[in-house]
mmJSON file of the N, C-alpha and C atoms, coordinates in Angstrom:
{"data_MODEL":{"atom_site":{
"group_PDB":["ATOM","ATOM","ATOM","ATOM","ATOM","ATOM","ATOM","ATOM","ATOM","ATOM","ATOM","ATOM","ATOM","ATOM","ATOM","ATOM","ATOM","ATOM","ATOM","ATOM","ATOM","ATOM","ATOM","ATOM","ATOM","ATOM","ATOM","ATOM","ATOM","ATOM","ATOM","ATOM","ATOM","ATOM","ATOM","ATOM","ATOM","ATOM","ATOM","ATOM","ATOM","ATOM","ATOM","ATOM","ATOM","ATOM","ATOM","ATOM","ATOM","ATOM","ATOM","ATOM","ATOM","ATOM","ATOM","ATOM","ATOM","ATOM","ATOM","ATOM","ATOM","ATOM","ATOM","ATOM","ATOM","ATOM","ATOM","ATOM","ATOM","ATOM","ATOM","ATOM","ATOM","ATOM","ATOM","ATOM","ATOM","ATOM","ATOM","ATOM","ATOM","ATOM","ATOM","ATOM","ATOM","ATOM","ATOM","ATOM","ATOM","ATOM","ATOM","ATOM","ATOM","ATOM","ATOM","ATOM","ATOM","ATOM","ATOM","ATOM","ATOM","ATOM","ATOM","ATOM","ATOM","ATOM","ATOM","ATOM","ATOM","ATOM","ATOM","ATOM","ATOM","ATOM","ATOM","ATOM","ATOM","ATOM","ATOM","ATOM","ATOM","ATOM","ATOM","ATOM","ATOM","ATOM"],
"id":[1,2,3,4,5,6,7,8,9,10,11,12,13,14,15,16,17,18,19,20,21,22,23,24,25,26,27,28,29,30,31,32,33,34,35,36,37,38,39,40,41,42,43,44,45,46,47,48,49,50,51,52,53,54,55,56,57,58,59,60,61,62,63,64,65,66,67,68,69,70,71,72,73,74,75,76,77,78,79,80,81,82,83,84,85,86,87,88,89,90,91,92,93,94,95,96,97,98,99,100,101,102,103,104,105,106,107,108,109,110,111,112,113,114,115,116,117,118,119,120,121,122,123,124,125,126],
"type_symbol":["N","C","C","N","C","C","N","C","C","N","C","C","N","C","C","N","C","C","N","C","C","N","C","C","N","C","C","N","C","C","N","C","C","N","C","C","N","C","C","N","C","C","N","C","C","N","C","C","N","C","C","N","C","C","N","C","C","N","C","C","N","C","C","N","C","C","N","C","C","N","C","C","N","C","C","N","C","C","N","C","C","N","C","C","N","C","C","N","C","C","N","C","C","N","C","C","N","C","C","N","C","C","N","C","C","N","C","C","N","C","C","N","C","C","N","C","C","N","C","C","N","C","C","N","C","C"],
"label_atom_id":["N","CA","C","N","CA","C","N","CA","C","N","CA","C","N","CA","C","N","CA","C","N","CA","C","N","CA","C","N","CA","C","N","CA","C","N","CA","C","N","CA","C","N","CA","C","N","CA","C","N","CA","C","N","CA","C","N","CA","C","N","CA","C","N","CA","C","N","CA","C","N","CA","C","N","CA","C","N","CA","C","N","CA","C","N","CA","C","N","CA","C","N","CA","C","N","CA","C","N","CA","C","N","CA","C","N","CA","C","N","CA","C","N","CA","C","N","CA","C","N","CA","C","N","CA","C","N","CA","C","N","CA","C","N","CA","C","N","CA","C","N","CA","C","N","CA","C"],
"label_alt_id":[null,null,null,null,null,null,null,null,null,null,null,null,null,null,null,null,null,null,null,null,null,null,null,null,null,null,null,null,null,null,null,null,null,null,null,null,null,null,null,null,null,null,null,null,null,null,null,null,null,null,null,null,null,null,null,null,null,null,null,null,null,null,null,null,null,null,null,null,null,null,null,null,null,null,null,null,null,null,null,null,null,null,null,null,null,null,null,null,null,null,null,null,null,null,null,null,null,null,null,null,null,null,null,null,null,null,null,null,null,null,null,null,null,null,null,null,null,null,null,null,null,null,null,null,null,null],
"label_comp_id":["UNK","UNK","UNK","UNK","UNK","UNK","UNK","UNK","UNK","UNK","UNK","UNK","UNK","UNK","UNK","UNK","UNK","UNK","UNK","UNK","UNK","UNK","UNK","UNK","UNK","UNK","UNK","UNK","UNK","UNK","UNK","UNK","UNK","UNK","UNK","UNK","UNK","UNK","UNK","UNK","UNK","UNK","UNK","UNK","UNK","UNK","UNK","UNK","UNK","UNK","UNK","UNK","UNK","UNK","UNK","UNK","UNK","UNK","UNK","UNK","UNK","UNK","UNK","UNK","UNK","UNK","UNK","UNK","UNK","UNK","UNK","UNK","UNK","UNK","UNK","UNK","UNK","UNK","UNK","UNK","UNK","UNK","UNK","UNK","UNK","UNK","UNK","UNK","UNK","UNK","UNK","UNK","UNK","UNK","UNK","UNK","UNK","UNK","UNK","UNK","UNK","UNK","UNK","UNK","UNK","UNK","UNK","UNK","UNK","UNK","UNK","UNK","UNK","UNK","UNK","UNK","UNK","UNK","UNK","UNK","UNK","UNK","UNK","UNK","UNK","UNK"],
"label_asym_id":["A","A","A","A","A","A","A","A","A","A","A","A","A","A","A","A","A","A","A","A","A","A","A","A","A","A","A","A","A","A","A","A","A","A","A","A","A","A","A","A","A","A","A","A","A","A","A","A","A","A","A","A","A","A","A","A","A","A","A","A","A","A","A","A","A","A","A","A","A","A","A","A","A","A","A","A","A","A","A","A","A","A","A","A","A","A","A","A","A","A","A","A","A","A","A","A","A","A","A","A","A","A","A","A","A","A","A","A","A","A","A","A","A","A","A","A","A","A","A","A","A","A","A","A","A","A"],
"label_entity_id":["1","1","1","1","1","1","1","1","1","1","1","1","1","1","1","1","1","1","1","1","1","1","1","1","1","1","1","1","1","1","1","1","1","1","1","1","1","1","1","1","1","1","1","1","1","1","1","1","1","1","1","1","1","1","1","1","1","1","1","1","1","1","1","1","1","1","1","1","1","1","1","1","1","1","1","1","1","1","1","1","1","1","1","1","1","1","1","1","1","1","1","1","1","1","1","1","1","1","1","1","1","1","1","1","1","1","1","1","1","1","1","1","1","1","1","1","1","1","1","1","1","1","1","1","1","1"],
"label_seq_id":[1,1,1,2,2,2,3,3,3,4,4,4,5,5,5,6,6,6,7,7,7,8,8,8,9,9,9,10,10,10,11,11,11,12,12,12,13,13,13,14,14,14,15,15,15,16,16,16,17,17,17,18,18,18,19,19,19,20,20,20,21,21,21,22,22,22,23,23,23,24,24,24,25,25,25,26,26,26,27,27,27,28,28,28,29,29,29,30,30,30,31,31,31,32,32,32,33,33,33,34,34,34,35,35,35,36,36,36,37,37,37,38,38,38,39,39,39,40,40,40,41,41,41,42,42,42],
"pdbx_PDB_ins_code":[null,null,null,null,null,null,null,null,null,null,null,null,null,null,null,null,null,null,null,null,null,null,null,null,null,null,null,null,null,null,null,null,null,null,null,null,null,null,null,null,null,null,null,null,null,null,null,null,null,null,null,null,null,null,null,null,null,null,null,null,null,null,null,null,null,null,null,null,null,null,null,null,null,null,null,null,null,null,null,null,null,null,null,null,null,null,null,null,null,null,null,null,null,null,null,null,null,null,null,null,null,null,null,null,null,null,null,null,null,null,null,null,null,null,null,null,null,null,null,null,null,null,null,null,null,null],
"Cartn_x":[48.242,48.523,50.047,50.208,52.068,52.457,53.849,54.455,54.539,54.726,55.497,56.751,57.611,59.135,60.119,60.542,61.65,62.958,63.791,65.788,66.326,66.945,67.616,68.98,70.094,71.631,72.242,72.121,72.591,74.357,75.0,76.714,76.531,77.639,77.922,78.842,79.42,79.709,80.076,81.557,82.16,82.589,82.606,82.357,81.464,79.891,78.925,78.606,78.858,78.915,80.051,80.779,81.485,80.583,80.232,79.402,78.659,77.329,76.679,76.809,77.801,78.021,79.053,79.716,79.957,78.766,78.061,76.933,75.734,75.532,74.815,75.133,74.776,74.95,74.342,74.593,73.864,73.817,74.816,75.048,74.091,73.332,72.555,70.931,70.857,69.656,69.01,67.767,67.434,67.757,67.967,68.654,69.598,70.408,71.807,72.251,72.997,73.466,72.675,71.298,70.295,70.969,71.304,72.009,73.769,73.928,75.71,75.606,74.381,74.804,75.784,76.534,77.657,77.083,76.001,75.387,74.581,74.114,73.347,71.714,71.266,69.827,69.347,69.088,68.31,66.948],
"Cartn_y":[79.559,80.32,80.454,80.683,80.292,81.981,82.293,83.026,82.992,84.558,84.353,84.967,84.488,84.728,84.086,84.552,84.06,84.669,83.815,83.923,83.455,84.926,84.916,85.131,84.402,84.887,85.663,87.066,87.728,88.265,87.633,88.315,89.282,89.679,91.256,90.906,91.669,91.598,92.459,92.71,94.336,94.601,93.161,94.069,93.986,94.061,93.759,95.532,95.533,97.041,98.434,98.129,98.861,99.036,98.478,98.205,98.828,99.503,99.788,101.139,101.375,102.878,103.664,102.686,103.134,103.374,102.781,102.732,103.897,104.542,105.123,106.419,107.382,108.737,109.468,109.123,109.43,110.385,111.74,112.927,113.488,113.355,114.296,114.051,113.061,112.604,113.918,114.749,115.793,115.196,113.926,113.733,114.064,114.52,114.751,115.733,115.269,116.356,116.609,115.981,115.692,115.193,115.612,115.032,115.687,116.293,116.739,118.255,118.686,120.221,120.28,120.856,121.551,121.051,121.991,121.807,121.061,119.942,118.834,119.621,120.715,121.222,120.987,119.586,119.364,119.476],
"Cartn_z":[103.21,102.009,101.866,100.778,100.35,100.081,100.382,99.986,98.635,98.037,96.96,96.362,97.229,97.377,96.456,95.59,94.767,95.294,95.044,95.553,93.928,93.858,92.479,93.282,92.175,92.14,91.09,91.281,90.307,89.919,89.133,88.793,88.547,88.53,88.559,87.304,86.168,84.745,84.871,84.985,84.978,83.361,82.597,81.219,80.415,81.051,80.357,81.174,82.33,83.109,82.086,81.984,81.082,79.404,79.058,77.66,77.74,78.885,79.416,79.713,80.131,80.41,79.067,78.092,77.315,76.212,75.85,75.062,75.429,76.738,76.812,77.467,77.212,77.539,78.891,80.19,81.131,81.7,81.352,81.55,80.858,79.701,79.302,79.998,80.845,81.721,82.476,82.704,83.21,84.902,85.435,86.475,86.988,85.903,86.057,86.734,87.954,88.995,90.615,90.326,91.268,92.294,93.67,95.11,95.252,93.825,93.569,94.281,95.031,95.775,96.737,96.87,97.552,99.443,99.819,100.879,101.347,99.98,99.946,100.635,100.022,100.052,98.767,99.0,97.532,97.541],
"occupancy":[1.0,1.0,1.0,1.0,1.0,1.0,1.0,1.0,1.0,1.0,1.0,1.0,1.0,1.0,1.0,1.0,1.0,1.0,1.0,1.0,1.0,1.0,1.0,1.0,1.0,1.0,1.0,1.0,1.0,1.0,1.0,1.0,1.0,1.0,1.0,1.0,1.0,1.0,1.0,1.0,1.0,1.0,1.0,1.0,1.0,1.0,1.0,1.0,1.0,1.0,1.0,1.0,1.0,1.0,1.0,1.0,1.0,1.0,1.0,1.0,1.0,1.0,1.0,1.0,1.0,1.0,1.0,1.0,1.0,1.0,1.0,1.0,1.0,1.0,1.0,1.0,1.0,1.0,1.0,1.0,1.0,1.0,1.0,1.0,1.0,1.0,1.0,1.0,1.0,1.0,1.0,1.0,1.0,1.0,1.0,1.0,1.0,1.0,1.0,1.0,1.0,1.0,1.0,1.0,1.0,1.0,1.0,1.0,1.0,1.0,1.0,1.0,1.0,1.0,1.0,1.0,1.0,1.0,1.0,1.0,1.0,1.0,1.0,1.0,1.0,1.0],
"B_iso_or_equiv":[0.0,0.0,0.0,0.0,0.0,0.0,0.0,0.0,0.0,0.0,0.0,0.0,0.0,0.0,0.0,0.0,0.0,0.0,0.0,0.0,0.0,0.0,0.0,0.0,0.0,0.0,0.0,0.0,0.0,0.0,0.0,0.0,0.0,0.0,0.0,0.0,0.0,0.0,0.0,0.0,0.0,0.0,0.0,0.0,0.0,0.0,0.0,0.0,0.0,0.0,0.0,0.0,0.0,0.0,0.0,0.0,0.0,0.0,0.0,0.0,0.0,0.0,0.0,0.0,0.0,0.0,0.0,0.0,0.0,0.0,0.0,0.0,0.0,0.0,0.0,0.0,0.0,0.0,0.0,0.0,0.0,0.0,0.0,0.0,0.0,0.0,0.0,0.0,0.0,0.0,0.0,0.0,0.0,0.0,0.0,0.0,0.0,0.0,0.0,0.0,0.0,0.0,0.0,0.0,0.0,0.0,0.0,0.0,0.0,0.0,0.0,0.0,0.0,0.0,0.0,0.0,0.0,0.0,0.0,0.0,0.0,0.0,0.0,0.0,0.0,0.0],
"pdbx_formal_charge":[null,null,null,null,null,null,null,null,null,null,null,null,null,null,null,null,null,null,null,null,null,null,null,null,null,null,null,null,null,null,null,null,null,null,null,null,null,null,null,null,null,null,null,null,null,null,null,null,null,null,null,null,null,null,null,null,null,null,null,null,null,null,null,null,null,null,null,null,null,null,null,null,null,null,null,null,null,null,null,null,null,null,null,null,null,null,null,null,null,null,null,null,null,null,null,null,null,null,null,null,null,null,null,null,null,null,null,null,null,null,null,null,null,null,null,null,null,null,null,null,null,null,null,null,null,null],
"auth_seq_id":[1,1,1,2,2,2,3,3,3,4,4,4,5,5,5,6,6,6,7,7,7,8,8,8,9,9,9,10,10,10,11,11,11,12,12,12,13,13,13,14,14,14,15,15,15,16,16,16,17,17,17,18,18,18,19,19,19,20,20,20,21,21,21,22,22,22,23,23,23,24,24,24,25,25,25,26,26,26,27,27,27,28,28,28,29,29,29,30,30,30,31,31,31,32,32,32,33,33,33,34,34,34,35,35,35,36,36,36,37,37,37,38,38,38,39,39,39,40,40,40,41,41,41,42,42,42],
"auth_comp_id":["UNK","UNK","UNK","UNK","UNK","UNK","UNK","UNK","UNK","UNK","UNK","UNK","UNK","UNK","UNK","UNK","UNK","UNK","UNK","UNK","UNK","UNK","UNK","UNK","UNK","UNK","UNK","UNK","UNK","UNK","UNK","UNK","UNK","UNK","UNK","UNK","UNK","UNK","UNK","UNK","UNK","UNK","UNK","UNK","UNK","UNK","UNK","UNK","UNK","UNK","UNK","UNK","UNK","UNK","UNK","UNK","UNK","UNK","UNK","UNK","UNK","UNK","UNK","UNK","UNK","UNK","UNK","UNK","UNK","UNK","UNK","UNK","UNK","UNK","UNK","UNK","UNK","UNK","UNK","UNK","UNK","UNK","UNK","UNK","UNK","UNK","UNK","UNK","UNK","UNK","UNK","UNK","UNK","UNK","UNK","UNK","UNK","UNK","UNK","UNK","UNK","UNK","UNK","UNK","UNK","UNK","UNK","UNK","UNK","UNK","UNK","UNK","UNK","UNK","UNK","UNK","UNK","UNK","UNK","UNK","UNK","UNK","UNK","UNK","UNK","UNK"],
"auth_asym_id":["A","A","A","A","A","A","A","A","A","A","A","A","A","A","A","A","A","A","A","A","A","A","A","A","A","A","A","A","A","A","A","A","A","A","A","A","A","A","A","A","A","A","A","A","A","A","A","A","A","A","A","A","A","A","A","A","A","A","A","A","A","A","A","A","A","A","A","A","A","A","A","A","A","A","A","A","A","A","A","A","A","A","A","A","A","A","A","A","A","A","A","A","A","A","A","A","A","A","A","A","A","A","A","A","A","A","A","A","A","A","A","A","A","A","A","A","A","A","A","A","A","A","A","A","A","A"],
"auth_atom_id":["N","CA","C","N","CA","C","N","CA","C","N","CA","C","N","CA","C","N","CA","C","N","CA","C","N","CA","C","N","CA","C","N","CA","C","N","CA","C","N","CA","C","N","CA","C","N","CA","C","N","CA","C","N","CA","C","N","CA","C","N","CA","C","N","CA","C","N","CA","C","N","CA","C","N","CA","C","N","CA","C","N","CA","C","N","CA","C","N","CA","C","N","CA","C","N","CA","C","N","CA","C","N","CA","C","N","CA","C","N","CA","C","N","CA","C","N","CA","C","N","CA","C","N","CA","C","N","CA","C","N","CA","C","N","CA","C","N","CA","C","N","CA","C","N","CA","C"],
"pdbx_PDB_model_num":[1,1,1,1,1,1,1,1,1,1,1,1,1,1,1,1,1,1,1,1,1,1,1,1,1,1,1,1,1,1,1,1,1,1,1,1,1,1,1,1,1,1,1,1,1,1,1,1,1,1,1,1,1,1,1,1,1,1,1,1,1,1,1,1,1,1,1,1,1,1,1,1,1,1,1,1,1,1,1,1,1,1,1,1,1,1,1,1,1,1,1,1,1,1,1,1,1,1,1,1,1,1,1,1,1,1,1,1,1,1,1,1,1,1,1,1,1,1,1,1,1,1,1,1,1,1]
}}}
C-alpha cells in the first residue's frame, strides 16, 4: 500500500505578506490578545 505524502515548496512573499496584513484587520479578532498575559496564566 502507498503513502500518501505530497512535498510542496512554498515562498514566502513579503509583499504579498504585507498586502495581507494591510488589507485585513486582525486586532478586532475575539482572539485578540489570547497568550499576551503578563504571567502567561492563560
Amino acid at each position: 500500500m502507498e503513502d500518501n505524502i505530497f512535498e510542496e515548496t512554498v515562498d514566502f512573499n513579503e509583499d504579498l505578506y504585507q498586502k495581507n496584513i494591510s488589507e485585513n484587520d486582525f486586532k478586532s479578532k475575539e482572539t485578540d490578545g489570547i497568550g499576551d498575559d503578563f504571567d502567561a496564566n492563560n
